[in-house]
C-alpha positions as protocol buffer text, in pm:
chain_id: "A"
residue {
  index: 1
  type: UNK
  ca { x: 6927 y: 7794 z: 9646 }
}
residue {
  index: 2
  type: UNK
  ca { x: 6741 y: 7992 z: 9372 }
}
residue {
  index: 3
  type: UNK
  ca { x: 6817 y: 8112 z: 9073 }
}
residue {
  index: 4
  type: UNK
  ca { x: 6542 y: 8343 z: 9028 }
}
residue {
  index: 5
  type: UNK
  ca { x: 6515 y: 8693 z: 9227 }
}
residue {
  index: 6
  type: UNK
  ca { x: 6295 y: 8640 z: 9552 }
}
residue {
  index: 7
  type: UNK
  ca { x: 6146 y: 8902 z: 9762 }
}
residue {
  index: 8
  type: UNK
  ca { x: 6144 y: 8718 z: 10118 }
}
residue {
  index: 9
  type: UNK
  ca { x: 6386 y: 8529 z: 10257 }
}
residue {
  index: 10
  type: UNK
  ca { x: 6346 y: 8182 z: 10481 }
}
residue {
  index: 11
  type: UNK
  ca { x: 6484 y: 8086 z: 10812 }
}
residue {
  index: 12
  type: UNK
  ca { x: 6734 y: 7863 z: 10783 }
}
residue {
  index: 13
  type: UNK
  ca { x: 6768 y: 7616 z: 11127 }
}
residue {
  index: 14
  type: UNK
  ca { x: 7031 y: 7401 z: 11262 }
}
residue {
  index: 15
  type: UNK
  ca { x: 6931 y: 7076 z: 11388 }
}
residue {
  index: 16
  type: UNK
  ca { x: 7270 y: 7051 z: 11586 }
}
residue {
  index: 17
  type: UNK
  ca { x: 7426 y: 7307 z: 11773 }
}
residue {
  index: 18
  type: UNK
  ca { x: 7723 y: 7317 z: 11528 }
}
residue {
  index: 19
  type: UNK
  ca { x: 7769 y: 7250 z: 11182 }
}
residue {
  index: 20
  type: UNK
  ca { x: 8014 y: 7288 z: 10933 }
}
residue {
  index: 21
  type: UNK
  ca { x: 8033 y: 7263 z: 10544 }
}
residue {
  index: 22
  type: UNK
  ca { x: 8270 y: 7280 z: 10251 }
}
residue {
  index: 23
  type: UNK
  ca { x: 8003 y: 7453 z: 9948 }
}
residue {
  index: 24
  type: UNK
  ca { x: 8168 y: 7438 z: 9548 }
}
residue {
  index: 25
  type: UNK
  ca { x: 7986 y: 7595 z: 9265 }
}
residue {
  index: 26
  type: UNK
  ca { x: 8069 y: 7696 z: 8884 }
}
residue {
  index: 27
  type: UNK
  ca { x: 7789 y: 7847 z: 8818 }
}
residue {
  index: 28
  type: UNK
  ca { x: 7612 y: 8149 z: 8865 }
}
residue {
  index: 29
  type: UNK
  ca { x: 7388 y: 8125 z: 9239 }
}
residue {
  index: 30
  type: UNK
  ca { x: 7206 y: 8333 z: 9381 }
}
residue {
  index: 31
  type: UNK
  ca { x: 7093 y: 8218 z: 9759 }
}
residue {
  index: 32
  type: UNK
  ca { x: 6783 y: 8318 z: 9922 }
}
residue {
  index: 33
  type: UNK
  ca { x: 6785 y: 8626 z: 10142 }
}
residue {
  index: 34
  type: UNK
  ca { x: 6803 y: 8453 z: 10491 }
}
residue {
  index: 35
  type: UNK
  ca { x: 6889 y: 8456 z: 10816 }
}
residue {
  index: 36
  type: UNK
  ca { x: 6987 y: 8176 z: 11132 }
}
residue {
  index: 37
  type: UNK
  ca { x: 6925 y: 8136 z: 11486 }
}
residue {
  index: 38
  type: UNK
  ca { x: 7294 y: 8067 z: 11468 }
}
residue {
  index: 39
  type: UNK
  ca { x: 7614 y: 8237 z: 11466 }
}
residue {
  index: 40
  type: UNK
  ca { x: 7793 y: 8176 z: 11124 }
}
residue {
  index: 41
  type: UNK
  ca { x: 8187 y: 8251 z: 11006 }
}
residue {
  index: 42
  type: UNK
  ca { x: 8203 y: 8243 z: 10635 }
}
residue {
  index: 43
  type: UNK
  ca { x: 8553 y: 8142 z: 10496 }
}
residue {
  index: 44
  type: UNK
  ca { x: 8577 y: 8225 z: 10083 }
}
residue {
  index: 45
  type: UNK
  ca { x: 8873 y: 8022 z: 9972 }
}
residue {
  index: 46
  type: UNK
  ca { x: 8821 y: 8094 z: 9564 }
}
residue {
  index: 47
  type: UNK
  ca { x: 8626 y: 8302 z: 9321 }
}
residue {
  index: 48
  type: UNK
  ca { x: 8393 y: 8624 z: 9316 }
}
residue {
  index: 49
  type: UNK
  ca { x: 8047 y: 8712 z: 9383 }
}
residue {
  index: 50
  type: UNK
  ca { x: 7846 y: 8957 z: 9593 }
}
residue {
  index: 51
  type: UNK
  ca { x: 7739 y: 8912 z: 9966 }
}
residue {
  index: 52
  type: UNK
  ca { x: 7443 y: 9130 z: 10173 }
}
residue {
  index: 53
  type: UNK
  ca { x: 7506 y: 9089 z: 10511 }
}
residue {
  index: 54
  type: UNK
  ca { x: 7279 y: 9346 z: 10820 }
}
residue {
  index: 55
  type: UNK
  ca { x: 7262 y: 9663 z: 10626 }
}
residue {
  index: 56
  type: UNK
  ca { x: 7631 y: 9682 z: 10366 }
}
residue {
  index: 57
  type: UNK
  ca { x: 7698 y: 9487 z: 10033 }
}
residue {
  index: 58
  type: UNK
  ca { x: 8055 y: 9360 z: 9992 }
}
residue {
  index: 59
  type: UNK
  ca { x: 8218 y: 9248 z: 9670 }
}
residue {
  index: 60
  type: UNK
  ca { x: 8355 y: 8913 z: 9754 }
}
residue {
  index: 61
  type: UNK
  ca { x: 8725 y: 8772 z: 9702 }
}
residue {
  index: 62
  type: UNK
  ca { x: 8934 y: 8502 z: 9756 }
}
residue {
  index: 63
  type: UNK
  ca { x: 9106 y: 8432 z: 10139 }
}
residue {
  index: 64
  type: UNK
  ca { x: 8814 y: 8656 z: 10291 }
}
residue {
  index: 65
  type: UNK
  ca { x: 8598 y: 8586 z: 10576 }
}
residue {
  index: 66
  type: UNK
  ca { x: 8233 y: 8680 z: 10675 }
}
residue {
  index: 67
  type: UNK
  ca { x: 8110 y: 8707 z: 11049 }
}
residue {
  index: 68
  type: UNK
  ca { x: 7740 y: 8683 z: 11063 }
}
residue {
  index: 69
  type: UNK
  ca { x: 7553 y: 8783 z: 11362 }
}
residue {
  index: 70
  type: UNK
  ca { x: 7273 y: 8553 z: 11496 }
}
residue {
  index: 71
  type: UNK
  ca { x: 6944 y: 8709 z: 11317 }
}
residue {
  index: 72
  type: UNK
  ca { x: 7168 y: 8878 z: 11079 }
}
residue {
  index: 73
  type: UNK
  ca { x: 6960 y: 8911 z: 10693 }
}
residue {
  index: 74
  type: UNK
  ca { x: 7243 y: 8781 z: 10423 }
}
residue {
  index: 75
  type: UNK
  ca { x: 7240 y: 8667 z: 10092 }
}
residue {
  index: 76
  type: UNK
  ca { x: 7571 y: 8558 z: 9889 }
}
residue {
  index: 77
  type: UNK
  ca { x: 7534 y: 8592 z: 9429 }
}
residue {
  index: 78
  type: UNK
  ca { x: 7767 y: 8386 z: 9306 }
}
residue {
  index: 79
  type: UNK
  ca { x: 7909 y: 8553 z: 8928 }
}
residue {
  index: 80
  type: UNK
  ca { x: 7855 y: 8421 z: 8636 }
}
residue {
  index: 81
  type: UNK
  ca { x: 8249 y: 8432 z: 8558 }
}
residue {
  index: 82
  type: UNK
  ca { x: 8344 y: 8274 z: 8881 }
}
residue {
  index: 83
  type: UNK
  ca { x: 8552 y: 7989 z: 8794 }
}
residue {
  index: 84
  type: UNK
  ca { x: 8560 y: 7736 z: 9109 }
}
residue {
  index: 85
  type: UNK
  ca { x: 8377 y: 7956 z: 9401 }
}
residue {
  index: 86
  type: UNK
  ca { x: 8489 y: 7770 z: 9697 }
}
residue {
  index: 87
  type: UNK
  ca { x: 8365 y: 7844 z: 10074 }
}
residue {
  index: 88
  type: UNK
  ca { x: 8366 y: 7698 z: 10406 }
}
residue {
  index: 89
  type: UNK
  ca { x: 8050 y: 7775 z: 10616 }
}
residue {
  index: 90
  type: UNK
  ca { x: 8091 y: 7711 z: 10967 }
}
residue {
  index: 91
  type: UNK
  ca { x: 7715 y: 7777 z: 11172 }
}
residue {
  index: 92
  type: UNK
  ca { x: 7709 y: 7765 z: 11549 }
}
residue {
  index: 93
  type: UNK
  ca { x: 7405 y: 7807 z: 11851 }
}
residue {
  index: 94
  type: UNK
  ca { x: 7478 y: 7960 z: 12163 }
}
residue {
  index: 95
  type: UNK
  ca { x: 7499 y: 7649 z: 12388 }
}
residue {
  index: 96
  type: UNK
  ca { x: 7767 y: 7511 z: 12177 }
}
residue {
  index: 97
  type: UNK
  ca { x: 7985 y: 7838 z: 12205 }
}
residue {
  index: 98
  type: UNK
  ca { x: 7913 y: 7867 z: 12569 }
}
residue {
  index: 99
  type: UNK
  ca { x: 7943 y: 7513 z: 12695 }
}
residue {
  index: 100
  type: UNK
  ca { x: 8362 y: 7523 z: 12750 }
}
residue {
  index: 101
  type: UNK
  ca { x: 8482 y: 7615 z: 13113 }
}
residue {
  index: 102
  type: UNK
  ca { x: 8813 y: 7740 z: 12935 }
}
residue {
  index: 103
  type: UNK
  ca { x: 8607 y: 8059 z: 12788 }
}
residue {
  index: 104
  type: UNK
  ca { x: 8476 y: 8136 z: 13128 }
}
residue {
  index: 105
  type: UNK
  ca { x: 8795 y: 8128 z: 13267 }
}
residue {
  index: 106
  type: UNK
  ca { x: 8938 y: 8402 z: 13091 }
}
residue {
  index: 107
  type: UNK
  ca { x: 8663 y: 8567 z: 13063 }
}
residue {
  index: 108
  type: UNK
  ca { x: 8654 y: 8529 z: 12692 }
}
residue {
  index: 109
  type: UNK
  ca { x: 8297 y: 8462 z: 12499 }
}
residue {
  index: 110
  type: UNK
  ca { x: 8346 y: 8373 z: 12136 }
}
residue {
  index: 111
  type: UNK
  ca { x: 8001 y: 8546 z: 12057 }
}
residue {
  index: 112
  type: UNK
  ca { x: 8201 y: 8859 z: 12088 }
}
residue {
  index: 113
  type: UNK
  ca { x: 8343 y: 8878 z: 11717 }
}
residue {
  index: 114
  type: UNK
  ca { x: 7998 y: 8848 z: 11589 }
}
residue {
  index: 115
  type: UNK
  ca { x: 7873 y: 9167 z: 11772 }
}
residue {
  index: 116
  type: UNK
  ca { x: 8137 y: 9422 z: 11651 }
}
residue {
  index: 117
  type: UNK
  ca { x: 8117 y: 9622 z: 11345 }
}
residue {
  index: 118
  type: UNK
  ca { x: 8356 y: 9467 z: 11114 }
}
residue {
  index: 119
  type: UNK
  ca { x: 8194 y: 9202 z: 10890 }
}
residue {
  index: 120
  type: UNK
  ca { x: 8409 y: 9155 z: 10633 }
}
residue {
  index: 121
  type: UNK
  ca { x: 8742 y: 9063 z: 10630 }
}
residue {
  index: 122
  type: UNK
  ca { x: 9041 y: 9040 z: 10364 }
}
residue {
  index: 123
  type: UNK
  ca { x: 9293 y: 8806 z: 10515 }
}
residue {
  index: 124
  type: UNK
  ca { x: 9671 y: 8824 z: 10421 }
}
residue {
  index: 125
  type: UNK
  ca { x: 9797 y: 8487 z: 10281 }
}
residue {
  index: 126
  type: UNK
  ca { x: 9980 y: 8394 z: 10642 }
}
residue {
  index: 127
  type: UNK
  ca { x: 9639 y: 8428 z: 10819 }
}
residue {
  index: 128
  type: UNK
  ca { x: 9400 y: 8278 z: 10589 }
}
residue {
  index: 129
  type: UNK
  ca { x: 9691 y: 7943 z: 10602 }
}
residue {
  index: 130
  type: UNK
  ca { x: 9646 y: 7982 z: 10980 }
}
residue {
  index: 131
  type: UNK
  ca { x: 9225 y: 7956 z: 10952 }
}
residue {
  index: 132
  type: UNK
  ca { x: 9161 y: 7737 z: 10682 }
}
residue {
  index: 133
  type: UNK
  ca { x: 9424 y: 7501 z: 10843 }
}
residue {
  index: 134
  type: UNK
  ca { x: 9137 y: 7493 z: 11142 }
}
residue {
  index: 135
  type: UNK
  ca { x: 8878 y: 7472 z: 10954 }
}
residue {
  index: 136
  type: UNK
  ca { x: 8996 y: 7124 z: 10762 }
}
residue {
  index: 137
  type: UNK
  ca { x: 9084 y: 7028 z: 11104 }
}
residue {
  index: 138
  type: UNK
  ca { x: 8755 y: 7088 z: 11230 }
}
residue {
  index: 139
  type: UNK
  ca { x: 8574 y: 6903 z: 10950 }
}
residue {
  index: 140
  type: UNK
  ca { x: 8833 y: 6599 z: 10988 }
}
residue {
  index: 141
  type: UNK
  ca { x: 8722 y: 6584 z: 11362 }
}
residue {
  index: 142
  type: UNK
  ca { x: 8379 y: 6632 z: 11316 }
}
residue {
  index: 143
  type: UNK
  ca { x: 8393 y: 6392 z: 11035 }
}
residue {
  index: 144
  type: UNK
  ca { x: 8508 y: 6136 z: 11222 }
}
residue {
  index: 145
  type: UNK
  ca { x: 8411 y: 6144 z: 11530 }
}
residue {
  index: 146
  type: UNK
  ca { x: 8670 y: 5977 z: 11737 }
}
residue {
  index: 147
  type: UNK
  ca { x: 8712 y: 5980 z: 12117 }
}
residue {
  index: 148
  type: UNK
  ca { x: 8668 y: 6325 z: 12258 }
}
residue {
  index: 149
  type: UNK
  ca { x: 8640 y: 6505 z: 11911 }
}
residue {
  index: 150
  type: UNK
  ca { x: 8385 y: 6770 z: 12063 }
}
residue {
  index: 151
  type: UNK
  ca { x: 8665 y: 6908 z: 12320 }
}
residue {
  index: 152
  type: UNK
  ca { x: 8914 y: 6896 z: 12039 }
}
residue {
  index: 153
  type: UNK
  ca { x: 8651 y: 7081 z: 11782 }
}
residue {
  index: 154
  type: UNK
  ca { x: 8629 y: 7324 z: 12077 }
}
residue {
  index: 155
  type: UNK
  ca { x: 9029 y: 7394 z: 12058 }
}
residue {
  index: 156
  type: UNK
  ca { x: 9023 y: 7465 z: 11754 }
}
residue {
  index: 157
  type: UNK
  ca { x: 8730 y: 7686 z: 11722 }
}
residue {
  index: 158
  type: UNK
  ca { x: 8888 y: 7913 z: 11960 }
}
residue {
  index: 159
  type: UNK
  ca { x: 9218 y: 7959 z: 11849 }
}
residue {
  index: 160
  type: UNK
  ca { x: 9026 y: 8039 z: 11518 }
}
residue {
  index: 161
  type: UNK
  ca { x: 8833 y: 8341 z: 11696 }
}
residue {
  index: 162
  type: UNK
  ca { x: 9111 y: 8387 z: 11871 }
}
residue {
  index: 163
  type: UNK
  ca { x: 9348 y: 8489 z: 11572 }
}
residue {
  index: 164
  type: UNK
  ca { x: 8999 y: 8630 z: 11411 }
}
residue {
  index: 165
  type: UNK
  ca { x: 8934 y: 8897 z: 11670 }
}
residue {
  index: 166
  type: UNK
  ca { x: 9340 y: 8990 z: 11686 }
}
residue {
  index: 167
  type: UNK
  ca { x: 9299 y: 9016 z: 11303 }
}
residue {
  index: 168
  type: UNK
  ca { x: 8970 y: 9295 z: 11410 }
}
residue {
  index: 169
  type: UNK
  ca { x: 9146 y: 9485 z: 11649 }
}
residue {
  index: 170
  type: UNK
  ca { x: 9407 y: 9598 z: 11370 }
}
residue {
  index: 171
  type: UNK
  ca { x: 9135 y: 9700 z: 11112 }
}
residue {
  index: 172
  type: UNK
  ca { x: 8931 y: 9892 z: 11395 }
}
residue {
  index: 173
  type: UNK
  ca { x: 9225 y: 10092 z: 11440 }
}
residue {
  index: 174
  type: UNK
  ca { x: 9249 y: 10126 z: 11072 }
}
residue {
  index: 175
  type: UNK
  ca { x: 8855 y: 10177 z: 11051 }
}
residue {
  index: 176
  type: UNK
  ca { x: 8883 y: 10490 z: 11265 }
}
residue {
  index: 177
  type: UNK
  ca { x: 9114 y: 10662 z: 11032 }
}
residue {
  index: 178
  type: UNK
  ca { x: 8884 y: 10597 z: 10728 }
}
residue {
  index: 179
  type: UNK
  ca { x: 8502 y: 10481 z: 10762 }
}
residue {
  index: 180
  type: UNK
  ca { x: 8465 y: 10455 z: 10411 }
}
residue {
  index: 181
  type: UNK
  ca { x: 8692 y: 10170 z: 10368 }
}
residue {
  index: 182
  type: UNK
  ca { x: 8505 y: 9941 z: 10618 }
}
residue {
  index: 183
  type: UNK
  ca { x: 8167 y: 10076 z: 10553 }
}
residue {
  index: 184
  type: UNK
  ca { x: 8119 y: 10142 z: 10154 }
}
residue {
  index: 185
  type: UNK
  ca { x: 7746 y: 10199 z: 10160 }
}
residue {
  index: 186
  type: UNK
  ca { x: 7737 y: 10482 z: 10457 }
}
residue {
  index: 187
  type: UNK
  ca { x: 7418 y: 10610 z: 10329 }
}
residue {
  index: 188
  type: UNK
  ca { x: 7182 y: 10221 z: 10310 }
}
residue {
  index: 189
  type: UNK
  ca { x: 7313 y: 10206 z: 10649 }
}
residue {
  index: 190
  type: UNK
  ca { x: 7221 y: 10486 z: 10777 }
}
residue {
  index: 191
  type: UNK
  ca { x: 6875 y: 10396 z: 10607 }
}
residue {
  index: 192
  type: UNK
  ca { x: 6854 y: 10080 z: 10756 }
}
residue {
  index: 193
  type: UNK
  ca { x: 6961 y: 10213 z: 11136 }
}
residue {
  index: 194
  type: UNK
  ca { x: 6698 y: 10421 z: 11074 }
}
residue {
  index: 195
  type: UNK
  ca { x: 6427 y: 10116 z: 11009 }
}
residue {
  index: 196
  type: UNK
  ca { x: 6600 y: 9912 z: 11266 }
}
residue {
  index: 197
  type: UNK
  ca { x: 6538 y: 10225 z: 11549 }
}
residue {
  index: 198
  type: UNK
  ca { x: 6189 y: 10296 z: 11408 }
}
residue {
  index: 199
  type: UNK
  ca { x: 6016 y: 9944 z: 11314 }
}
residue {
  index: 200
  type: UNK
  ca { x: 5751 y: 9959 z: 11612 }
}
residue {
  index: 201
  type: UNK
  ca { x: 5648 y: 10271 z: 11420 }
}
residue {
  index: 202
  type: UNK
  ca { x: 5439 y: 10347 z: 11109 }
}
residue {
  index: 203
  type: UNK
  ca { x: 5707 y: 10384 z: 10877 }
}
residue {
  index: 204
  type: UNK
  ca { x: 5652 y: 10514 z: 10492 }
}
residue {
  index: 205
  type: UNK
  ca { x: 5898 y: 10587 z: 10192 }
}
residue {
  index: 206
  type: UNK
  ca { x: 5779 y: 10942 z: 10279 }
}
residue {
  index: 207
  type: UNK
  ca { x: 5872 y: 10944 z: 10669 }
}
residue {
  index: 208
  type: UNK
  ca { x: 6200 y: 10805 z: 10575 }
}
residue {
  index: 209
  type: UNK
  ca { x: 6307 y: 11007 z: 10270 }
}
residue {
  index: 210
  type: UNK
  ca { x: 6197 y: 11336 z: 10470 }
}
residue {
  index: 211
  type: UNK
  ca { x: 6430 y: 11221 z: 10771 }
}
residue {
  index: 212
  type: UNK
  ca { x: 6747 y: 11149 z: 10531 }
}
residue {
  index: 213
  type: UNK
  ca { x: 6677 y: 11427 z: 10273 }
}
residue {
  index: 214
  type: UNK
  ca { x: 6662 y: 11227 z: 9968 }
}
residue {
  index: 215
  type: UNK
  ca { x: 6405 y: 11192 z: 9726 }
}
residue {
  index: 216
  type: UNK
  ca { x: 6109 y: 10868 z: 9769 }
}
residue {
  index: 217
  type: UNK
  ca { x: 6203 y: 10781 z: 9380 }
}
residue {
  index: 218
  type: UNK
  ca { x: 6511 y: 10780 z: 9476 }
}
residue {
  index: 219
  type: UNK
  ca { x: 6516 y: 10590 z: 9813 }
}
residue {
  index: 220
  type: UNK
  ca { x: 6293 y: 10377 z: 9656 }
}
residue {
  index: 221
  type: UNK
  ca { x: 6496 y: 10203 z: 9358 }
}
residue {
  index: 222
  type: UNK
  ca { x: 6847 y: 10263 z: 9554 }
}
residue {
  index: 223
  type: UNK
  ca { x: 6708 y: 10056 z: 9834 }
}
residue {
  index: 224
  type: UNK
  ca { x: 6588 y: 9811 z: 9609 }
}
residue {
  index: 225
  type: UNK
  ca { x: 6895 y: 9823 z: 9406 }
}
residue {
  index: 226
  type: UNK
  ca { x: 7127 y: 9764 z: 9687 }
}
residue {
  index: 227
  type: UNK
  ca { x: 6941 y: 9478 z: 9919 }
}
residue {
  index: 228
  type: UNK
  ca { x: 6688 y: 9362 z: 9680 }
}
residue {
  index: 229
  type: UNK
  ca { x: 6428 y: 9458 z: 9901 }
}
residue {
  index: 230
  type: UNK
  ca { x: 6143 y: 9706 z: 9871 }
}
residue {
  index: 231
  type: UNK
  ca { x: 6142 y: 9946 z: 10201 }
}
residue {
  index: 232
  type: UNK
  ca { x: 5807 y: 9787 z: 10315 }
}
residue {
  index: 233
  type: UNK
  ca { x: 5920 y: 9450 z: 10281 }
}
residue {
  index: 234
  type: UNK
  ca { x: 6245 y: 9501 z: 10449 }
}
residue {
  index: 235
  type: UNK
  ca { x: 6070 y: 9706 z: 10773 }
}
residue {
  index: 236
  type: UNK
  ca { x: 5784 y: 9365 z: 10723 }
}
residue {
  index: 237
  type: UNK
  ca { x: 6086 y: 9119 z: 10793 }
}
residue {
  index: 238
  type: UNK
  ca { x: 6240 y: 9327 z: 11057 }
}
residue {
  index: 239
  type: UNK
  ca { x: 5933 y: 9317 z: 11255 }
}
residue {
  index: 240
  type: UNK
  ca { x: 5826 y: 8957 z: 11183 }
}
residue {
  index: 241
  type: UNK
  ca { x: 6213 y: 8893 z: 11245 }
}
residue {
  index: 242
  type: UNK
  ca { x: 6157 y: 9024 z: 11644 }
}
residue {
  index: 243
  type: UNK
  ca { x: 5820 y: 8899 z: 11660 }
}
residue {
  index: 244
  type: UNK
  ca { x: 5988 y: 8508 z: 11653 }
}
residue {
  index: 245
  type: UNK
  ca { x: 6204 y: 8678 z: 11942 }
}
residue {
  index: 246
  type: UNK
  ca { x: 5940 y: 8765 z: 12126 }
}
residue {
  index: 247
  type: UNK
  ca { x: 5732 y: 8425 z: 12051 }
}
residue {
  index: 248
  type: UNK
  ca { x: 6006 y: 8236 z: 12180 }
}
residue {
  index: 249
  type: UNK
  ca { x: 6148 y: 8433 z: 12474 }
}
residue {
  index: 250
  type: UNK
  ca { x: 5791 y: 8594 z: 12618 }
}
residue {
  index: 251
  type: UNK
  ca { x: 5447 y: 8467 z: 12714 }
}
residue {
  index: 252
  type: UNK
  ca { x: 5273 y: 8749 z: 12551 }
}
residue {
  index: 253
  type: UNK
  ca { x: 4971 y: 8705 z: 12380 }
}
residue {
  index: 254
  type: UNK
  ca { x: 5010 y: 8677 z: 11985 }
}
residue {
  index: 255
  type: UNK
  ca { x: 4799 y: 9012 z: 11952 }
}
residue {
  index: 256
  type: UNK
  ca { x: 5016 y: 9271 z: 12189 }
}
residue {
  index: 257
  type: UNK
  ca { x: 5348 y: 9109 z: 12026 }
}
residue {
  index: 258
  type: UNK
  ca { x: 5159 y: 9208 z: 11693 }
}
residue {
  index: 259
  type: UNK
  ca { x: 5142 y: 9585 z: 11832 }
}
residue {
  index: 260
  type: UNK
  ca { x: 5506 y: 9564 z: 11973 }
}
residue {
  index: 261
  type: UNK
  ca { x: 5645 y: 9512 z: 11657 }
}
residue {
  index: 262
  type: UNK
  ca { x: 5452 y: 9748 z: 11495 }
}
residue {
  index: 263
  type: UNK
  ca { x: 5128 y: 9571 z: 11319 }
}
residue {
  index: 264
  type: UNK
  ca { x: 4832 y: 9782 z: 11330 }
}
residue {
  index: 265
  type: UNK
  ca { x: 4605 y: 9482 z: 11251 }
}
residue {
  index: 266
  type: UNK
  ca { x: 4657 y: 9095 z: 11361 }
}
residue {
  index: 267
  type: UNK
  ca { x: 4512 y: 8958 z: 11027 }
}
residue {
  index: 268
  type: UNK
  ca { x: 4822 y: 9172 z: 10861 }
}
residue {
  index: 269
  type: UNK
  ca { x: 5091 y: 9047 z: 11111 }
}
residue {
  index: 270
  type: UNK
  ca { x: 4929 y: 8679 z: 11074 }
}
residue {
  index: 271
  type: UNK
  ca { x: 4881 y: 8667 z: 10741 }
}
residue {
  index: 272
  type: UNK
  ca { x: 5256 y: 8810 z: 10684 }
}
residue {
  index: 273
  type: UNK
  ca { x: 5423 y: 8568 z: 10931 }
}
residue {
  index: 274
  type: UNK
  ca { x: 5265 y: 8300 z: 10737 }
}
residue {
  index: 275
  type: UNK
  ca { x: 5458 y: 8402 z: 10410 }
}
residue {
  index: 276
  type: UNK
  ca { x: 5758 y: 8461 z: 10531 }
}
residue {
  index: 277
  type: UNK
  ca { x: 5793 y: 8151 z: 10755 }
}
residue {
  index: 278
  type: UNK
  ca { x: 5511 y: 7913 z: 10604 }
}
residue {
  index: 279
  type: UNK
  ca { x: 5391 y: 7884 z: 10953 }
}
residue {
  index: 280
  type: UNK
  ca { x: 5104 y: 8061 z: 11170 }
}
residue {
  index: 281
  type: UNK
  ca { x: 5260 y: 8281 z: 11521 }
}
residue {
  index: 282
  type: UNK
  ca { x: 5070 y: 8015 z: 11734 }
}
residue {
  index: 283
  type: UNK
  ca { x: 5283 y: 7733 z: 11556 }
}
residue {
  index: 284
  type: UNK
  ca { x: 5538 y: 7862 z: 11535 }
}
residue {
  index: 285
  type: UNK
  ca { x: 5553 y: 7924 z: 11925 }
}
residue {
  index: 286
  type: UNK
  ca { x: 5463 y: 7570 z: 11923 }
}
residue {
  index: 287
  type: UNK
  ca { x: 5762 y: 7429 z: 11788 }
}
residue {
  index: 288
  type: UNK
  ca { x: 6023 y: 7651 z: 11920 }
}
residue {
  index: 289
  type: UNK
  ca { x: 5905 y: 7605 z: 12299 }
}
């Protein structure tokens, strides 16, 4: 947590493969741009603020919810006039959302409401009762830690994505008639599907603004305006971002996953996965293997 503006943004690890929390603030926050190796619902119970989440910015309000996609860049700004902001922050690996025959059975993965397009969600009073009556449940469980809690945290987990994903099919059908409603910022995400198709690429302000029709100066501070990253040091973060993929998941050499991702040089891919993550590739490797 930061109150100053920052221009990278750490990864943030779970020791478990669940965790939740219950975050209160007064006072203006701004968080660090970030992302997990986790799957993380977002429940706003009070007060207003900003949130960055993949490639939109949302204005955030009470009974709301934010699905955040494993690898998904996010960053929440707390307002200076927010009397009592109040979340619950629920984070989540893979194994733990997997390991449940019950999910299997019906052939039901609670991954899926992280992958779909809708991020952000305004819940109606009778819904948010339904999901922040889980949530306290989970914490109590997970607080306390009696006999088979972990089966019991399960339950409840999916009857929350269960009630989540009912609450997405109803705005996708709603989302069809009117894009703009779901998607505000049509034209940063069309920037950043851009970056996100092109990253193995030499990509320049110039490359980009030709491709969109806009104007550099103007791609320039609107990109910055809306993220609070430059263009280069978005596209950086993206590729350093797959390059921890590709450490953990392959046994290529440190120099070709360099030139996957779109480094020209090793000393420039080395030198910025150091600053972002404060580790070198080889240790990081290390460590996650």
């Amino acid at each position: 947590m930061d109150k100053k503006d920052d221009n990278i943004y750490n990864e943030s690890k779970l020791t478990n493969d669940f965790s939740i929390s219950h975050r209160k603030t007064s006072s203006t926050v701004k968080y660090f741009k970030h992302y997990h190796n986790a799957y993380e619902i977002l429940l706003q119970n009070s007060g207003s603020g900003e949130f960055f989440i993949k490639d939109n910015n949302y204005n955030m309000t009470s009974k709301s919810i934010f699905l955040i996609d494993k690898f998904d860049i996010h960053k929440t700004l707390v307002k200076k006039n927010s009397a009592n902001y109040d979340r619950f922050v629920l984070q989540m690996k893979g194994p733990f959302l997997k390991n449940n025959c019950i999910f299997e059975k019906y052939d039901f993965h609670l991954t899926d409401i992280f992958k779909k397009n809708i991020k952000y969600i305004k819940l109606k009073d009778q819904d948010y009762k339904k999901i922040k009556y889980l949530t306290e449940k989970i914490i109590m469980e997970s607080t306390k830690k009696k006999y088979m809690f972990q089966p019991i945290v399960h339950a409840y987990l999916l009857e929350m994505v269960v009630i989540i994903d009912r609450i997405i099919e109803i705005e996708t059908k709603y989302s069809n008639k009117n894009d703009k409603k779901t998607n505000p910022n049509l034209q940063l995400a069309e920037i950043i599907a851009y970056i996100n198709q092109n990253y193995k690429n030499k990509i320049t302000l110039q490359n980009i603004a030709e491709k969109l029709y806009i104007s550099k100066y103007y791609l320039s501070h609107f990109f910055k305006d809306s993220t609070g990253f430059t263009v280069i040091e978005f596209v950086n973060n993206k590729r350093i971002m797959e390059a921890q993929k590709l450490l953990i998941k392959s046994s290529e050499n440190i120099t070709d996953i360099a030139v996957n991702v779109g480094f020209n040089s090793l000393t420039h891919f080395e030198r910025t996965f150091k600053k972002i993550n404060g580790i070198t590739p080889t240790q990081y490797r290390g460590i996650e293997k």
